[in-house]
PQR file with spaces between the fields and no chain letter, atoms N, CA, C, O and H, PARSE charges and radii, in Angstrom:
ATOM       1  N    UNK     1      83.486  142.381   82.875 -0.4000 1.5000
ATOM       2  CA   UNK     1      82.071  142.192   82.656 -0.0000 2.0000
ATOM       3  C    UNK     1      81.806  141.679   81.238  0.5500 1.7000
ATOM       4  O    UNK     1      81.091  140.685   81.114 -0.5500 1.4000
ATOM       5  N    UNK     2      82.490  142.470   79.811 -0.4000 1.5000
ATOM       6  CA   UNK     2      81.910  142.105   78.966 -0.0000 2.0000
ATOM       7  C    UNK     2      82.918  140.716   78.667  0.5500 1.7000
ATOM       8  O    UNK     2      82.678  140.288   77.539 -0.5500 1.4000
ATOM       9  H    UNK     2      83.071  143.278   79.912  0.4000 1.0000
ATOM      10  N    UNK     3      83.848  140.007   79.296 -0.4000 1.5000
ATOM      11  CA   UNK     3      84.269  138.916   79.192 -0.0000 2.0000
ATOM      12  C    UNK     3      83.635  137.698   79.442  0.5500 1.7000
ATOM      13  O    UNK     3      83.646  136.785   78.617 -0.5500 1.4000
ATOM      14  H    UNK     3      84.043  140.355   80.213  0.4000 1.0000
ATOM      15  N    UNK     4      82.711  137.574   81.256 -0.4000 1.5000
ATOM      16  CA   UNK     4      82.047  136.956   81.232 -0.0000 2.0000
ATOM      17  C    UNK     4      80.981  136.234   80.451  0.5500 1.7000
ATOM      18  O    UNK     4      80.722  135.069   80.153 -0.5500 1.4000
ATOM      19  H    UNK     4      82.701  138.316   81.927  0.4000 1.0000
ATOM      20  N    UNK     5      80.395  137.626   80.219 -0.4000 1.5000
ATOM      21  CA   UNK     5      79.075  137.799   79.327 -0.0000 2.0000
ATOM      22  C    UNK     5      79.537  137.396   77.609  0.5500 1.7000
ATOM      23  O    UNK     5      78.631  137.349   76.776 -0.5500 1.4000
ATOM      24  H    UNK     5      80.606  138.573   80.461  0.4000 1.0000
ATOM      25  N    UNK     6      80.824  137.151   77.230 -0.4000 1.5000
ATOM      26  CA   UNK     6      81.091  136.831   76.212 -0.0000 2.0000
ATOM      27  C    UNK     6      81.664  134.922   75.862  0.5500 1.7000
ATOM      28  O    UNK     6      81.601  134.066   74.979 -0.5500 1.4000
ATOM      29  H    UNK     6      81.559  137.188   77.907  0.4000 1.0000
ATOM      30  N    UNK     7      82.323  135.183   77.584 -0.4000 1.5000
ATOM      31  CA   UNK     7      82.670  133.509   77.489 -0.0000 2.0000
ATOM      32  C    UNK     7      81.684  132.541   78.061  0.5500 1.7000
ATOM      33  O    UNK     7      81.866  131.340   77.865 -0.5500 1.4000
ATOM      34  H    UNK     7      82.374  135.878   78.301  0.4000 1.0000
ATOM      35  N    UNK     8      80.397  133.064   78.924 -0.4000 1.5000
ATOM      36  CA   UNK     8      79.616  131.919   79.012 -0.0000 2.0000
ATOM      37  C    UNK     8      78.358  131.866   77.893  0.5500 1.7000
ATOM      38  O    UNK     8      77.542  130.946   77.829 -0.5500 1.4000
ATOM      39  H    UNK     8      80.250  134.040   79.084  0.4000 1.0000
ATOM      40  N    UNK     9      78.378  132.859   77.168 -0.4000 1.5000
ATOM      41  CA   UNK     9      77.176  132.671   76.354 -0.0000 2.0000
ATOM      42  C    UNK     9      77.050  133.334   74.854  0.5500 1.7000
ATOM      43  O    UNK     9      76.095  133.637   74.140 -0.5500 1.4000
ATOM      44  H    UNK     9      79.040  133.606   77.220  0.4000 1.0000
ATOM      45  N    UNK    10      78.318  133.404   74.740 -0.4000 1.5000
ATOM      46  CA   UNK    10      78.627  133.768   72.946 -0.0000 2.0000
ATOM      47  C    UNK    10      78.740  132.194   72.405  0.5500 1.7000
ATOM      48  O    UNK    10      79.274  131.186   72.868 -0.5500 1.4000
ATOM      49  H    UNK    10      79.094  133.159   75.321  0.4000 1.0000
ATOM      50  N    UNK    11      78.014  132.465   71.262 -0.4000 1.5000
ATOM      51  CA   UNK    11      77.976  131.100   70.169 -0.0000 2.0000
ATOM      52  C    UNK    11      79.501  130.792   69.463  0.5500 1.7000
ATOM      53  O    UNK    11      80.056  129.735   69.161 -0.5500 1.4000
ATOM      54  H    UNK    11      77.581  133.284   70.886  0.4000 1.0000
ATOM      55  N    UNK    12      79.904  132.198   69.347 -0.4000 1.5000
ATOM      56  CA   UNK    12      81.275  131.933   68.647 -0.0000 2.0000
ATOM      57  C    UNK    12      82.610  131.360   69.568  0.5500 1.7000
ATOM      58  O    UNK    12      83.713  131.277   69.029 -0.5500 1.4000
ATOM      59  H    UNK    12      79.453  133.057   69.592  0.4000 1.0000
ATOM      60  N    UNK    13      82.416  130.991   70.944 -0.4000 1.5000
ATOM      61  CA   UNK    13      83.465  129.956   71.593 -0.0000 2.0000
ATOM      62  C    UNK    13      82.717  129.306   72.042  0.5500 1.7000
ATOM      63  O    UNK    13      82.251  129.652   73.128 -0.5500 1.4000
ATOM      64  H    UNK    13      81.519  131.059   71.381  0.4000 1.0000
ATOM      65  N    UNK    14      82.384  128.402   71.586 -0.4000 1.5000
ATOM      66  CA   UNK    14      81.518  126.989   71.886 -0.0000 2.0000
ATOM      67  C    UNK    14      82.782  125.839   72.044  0.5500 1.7000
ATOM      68  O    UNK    14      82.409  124.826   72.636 -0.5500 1.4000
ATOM      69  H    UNK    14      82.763  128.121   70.705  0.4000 1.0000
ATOM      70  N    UNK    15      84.383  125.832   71.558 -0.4000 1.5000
ATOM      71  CA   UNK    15      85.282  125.303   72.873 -0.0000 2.0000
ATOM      72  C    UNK    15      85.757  126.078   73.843  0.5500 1.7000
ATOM      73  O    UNK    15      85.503  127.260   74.074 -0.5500 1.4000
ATOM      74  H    UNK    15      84.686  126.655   71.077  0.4000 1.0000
ATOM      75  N    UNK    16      86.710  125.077   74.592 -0.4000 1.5000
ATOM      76  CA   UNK    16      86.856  125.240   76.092 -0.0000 2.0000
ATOM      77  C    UNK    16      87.888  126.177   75.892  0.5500 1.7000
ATOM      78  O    UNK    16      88.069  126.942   76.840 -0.5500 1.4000
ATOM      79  H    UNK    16      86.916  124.116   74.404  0.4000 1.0000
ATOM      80  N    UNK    17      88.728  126.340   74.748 -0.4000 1.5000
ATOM      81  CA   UNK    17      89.901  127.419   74.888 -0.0000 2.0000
ATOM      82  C    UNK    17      89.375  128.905   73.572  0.5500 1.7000
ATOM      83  O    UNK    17      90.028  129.942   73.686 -0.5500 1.4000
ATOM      84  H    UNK    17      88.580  125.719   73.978  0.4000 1.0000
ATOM      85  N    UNK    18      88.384  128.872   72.587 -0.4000 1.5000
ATOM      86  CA   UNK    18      88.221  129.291   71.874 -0.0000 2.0000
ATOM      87  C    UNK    18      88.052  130.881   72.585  0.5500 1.7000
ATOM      88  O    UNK    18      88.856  131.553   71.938 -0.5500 1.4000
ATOM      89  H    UNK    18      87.853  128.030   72.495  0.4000 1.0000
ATOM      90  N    UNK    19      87.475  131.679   73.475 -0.4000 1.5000
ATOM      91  CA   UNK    19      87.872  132.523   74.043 -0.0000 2.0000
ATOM      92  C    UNK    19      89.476  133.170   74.615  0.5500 1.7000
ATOM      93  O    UNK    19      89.911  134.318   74.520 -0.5500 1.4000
ATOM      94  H    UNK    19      86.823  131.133   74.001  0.4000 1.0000
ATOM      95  N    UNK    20      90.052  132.048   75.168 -0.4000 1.5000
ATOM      96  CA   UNK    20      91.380  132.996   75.460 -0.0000 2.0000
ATOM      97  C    UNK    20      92.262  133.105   74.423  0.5500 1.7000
ATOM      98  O    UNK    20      93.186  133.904   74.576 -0.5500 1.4000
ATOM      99  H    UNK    20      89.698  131.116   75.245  0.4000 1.0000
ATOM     100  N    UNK    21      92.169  132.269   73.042 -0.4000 1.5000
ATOM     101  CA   UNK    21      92.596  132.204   72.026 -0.0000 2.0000
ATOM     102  C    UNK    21      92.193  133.961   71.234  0.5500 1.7000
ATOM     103  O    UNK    21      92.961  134.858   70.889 -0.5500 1.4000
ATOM     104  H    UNK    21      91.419  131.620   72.918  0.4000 1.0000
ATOM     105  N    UNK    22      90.665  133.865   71.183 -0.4000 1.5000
ATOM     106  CA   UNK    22      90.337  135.378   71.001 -0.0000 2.0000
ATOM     107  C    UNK    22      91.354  136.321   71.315  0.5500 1.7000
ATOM     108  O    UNK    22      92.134  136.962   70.610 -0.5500 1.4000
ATOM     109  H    UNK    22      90.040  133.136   71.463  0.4000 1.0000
ATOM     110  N    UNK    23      91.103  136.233   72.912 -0.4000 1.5000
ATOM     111  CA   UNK    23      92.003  137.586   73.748 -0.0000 2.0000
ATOM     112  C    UNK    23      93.127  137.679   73.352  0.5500 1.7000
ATOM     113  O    UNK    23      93.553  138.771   72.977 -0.5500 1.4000
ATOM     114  H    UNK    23      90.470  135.712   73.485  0.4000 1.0000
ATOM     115  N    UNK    24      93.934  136.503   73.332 -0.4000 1.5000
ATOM     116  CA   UNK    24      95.229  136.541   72.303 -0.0000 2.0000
ATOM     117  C    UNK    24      95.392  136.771   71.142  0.5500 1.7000
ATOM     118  O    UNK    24      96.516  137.251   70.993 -0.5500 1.4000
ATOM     119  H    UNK    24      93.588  135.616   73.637  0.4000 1.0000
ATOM     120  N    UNK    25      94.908  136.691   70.301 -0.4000 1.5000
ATOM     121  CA   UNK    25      94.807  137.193   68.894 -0.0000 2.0000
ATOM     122  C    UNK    25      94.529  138.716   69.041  0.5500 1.7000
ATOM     123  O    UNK    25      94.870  139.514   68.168 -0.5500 1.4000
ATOM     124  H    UNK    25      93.995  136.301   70.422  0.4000 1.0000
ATOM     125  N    UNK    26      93.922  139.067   70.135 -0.4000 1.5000
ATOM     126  CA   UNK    26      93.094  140.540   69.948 -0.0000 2.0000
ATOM     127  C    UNK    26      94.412  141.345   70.688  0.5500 1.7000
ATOM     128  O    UNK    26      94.848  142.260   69.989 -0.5500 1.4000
ATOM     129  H    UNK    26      93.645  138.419   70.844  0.4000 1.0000
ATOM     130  N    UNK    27      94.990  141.180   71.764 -0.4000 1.5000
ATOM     131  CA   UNK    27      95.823  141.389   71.841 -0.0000 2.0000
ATOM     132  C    UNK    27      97.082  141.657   71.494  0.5500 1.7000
ATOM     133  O    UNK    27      97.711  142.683   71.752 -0.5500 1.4000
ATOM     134  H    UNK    27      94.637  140.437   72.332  0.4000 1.0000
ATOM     135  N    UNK    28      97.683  140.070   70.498 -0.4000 1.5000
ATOM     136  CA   UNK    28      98.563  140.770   69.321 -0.0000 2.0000
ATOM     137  C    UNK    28      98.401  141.647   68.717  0.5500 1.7000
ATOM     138  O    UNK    28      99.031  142.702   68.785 -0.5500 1.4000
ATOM     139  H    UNK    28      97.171  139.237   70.288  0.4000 1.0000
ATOM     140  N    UNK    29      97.348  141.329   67.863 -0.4000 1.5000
ATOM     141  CA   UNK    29      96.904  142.618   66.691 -0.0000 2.0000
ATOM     142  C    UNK    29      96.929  143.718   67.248  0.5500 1.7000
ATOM     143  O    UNK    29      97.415  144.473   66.406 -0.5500 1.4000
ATOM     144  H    UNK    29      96.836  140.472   67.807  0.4000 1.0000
ATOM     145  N    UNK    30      96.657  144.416   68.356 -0.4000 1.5000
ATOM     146  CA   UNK    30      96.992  145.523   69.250 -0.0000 2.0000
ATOM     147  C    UNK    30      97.922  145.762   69.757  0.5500 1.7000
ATOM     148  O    UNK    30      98.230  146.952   69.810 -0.5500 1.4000
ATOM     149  H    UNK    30      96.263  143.802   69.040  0.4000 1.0000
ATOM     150  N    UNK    31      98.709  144.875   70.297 -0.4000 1.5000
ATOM     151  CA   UNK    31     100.235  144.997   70.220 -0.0000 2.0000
ATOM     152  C    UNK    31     100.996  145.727   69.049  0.5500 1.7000
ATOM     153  O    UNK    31     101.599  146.799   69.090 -0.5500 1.4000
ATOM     154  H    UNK    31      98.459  143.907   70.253  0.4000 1.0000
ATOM     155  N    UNK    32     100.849  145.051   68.227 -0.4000 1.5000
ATOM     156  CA   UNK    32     101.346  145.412   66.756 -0.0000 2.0000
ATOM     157  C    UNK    32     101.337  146.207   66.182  0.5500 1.7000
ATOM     158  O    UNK    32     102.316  146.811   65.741 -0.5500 1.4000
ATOM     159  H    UNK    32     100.359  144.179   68.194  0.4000 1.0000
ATOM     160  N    UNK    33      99.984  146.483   65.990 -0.4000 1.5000
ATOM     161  CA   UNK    33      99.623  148.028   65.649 -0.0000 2.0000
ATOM     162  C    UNK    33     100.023  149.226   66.374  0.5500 1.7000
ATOM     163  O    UNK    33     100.540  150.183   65.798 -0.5500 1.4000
ATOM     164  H    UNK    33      99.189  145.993   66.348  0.4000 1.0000
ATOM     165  N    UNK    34      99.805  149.194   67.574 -0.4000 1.5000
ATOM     166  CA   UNK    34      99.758  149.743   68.782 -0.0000 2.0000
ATOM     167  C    UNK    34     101.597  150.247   68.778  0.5500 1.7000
ATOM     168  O    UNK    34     101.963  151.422   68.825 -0.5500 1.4000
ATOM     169  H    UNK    34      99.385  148.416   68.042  0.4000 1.0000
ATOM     170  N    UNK    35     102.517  149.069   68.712 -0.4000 1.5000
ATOM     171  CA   UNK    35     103.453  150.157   68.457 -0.0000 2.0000
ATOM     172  C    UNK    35     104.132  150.748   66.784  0.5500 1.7000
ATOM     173  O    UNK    35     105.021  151.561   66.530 -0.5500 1.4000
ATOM     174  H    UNK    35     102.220  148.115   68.674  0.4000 1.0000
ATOM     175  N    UNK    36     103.525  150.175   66.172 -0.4000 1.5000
ATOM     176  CA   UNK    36     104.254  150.849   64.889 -0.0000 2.0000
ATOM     177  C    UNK    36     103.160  152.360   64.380  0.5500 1.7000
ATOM     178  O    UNK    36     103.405  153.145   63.464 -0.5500 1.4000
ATOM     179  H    UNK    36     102.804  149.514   66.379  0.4000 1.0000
ATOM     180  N    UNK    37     102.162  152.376   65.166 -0.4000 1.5000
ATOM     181  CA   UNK    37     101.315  153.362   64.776 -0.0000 2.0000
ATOM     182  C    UNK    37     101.637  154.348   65.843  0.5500 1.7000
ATOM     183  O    UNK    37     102.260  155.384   65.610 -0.5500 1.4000
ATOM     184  H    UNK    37     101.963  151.738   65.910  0.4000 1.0000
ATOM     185  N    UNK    38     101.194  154.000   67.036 -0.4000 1.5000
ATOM     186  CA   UNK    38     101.150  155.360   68.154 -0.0000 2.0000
ATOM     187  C    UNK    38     102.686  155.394   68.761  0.5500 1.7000
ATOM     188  O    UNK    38     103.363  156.407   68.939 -0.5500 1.4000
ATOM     189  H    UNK    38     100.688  153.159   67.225  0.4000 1.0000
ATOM     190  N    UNK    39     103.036  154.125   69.013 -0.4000 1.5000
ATOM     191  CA   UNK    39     104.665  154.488   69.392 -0.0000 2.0000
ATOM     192  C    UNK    39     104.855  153.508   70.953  0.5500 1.7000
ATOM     193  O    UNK    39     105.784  153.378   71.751 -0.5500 1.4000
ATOM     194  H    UNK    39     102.487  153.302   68.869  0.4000 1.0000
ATOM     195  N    UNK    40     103.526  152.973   70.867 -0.4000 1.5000
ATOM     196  CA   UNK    40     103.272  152.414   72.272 -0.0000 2.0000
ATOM     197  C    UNK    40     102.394  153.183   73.170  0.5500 1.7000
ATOM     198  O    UNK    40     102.724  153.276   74.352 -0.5500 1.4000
ATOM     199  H    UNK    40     102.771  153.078   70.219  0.4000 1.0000
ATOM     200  N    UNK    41     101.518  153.640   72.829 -0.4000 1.5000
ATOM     201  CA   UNK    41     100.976  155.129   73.963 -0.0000 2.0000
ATOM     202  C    UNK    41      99.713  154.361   74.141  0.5500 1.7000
ATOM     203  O    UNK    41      99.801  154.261   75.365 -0.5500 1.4000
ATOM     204  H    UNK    41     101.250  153.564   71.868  0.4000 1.0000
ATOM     205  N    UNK    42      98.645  153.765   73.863 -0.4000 1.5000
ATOM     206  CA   UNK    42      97.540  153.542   74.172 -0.0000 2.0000
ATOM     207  C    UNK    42      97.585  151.341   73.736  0.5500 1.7000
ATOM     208  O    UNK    42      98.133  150.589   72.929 -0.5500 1.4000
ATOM     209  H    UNK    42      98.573  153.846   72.869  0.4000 1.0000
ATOM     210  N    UNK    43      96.614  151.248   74.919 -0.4000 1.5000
ATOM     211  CA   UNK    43      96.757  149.517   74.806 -0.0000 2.0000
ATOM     212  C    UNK    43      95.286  149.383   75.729  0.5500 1.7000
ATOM     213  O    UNK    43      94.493  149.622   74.819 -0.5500 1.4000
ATOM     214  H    UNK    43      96.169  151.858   75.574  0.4000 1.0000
ATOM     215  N    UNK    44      94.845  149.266   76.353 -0.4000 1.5000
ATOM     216  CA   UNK    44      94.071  148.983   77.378 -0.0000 2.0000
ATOM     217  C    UNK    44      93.026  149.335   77.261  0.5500 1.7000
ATOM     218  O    UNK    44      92.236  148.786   78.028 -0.5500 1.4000
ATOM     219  H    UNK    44      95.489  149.072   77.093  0.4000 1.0000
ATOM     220  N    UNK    45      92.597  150.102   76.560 -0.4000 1.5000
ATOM     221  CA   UNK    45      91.103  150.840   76.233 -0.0000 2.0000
ATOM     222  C    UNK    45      90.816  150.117   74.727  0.5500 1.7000
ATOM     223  O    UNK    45      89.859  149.350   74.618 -0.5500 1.4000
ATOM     224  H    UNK    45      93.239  150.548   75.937  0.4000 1.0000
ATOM     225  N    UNK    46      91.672  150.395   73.610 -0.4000 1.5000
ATOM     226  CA   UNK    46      91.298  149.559   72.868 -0.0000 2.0000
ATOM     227  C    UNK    46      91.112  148.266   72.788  0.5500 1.7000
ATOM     228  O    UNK    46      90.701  147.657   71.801 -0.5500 1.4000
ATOM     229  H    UNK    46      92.449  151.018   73.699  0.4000 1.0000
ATOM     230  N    UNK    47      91.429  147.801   73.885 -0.4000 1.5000
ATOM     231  CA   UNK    47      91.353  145.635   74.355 -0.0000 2.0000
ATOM     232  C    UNK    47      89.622  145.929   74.841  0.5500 1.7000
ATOM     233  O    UNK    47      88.662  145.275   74.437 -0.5500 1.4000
ATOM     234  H    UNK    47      91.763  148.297   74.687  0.4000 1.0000
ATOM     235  N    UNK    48      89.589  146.824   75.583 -0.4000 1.5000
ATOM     236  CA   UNK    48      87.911  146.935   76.271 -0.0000 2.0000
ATOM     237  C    UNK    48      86.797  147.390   74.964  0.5500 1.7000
ATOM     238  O    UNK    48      85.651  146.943   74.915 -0.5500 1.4000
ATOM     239  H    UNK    48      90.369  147.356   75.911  0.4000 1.0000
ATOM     240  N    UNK    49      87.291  148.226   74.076 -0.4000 1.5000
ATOM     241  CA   UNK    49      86.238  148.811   73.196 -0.0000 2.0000
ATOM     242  C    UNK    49      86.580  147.826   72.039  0.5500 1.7000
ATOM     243  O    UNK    49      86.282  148.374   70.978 -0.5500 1.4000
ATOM     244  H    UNK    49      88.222  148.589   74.115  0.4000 1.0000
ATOM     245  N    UNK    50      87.071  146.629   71.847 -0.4000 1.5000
ATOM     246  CA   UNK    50      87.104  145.520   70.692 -0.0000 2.0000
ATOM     247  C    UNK    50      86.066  144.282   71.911  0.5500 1.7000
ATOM     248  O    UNK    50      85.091  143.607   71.582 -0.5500 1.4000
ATOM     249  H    UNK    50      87.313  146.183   72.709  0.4000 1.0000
ATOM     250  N    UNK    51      86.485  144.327   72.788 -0.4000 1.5000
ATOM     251  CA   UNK    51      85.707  143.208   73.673 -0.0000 2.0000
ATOM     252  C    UNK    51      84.289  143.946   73.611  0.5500 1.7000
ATOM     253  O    UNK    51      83.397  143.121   73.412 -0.5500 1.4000
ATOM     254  H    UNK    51      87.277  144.875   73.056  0.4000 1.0000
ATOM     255  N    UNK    52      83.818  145.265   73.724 -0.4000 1.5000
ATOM     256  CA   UNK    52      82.550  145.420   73.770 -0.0000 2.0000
ATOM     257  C    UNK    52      82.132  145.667   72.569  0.5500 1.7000
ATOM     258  O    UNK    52      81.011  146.075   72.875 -0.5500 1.4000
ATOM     259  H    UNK    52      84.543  145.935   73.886  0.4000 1.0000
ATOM     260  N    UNK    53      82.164  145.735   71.463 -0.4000 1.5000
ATOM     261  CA   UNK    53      81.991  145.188   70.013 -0.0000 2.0000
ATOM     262  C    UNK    53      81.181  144.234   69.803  0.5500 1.7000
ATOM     263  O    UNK    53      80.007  144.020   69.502 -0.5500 1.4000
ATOM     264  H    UNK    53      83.074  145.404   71.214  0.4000 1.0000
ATOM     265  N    UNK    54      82.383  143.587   70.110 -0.4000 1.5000
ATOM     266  CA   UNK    54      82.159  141.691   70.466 -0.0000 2.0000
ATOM     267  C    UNK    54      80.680  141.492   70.862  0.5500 1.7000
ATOM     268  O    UNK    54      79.740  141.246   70.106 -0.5500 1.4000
ATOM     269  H    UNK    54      83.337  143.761   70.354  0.4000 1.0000
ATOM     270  N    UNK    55      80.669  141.633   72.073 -0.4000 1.5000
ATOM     271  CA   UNK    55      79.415  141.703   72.908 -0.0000 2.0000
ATOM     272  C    UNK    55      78.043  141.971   71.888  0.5500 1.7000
ATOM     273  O    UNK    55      77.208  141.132   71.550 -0.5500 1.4000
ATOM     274  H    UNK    55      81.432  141.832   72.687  0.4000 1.0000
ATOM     275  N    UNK    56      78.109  143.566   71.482 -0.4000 1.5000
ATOM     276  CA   UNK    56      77.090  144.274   70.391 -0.0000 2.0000
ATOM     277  C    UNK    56      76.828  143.351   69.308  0.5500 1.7000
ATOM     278  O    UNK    56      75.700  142.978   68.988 -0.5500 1.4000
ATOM     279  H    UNK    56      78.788  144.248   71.756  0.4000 1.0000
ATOM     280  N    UNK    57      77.977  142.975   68.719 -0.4000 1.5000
ATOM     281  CA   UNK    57      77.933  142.219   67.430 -0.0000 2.0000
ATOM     282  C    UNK    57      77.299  140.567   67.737  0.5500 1.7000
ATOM     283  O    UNK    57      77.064  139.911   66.722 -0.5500 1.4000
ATOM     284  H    UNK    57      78.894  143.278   68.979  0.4000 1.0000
ATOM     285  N    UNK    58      77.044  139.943   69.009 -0.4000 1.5000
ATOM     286  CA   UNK    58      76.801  138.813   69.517 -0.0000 2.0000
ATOM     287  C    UNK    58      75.246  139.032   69.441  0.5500 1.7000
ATOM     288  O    UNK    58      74.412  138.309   68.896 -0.5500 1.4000
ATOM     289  H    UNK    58      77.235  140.476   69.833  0.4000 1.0000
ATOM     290  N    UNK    59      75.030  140.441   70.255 -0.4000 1.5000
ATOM     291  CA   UNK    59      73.634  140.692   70.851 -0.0000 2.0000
ATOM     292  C    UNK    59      72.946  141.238   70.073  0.5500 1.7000
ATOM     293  O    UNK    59      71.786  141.524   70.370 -0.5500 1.4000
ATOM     294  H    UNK    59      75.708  141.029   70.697  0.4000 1.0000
């Protein structure tokens, strides 16, 4: 949901790849962190609560 709502009408990917580029970047950086901090234990909730940020910080 908050993907849609971020790739058809956020100002900040106004190109055609500038969104999945996001998700990838947001992803590494969570990767990364994700295992030198917790050990690998959490990934999937923090991808949803940085995407709904996003959203807040748009709206």
């Amino acid at each position: 949901m908050c993907g849609g709502i971020l790739e058809s009408t956020s100002p900040r990917f106004s190109q055609r790849a500038d969104f999945f580029t996001y998700i990838c970047f947001l992803c590494l950086v969570i990767l990364l962190s994700n295992a030198f901090i917790t050990g690998g234990e959490r990934f999937a909730s923090i991808l949803a609560l940085s995407l709904l940020k996003t959203v807040t910080i748009d709206n």
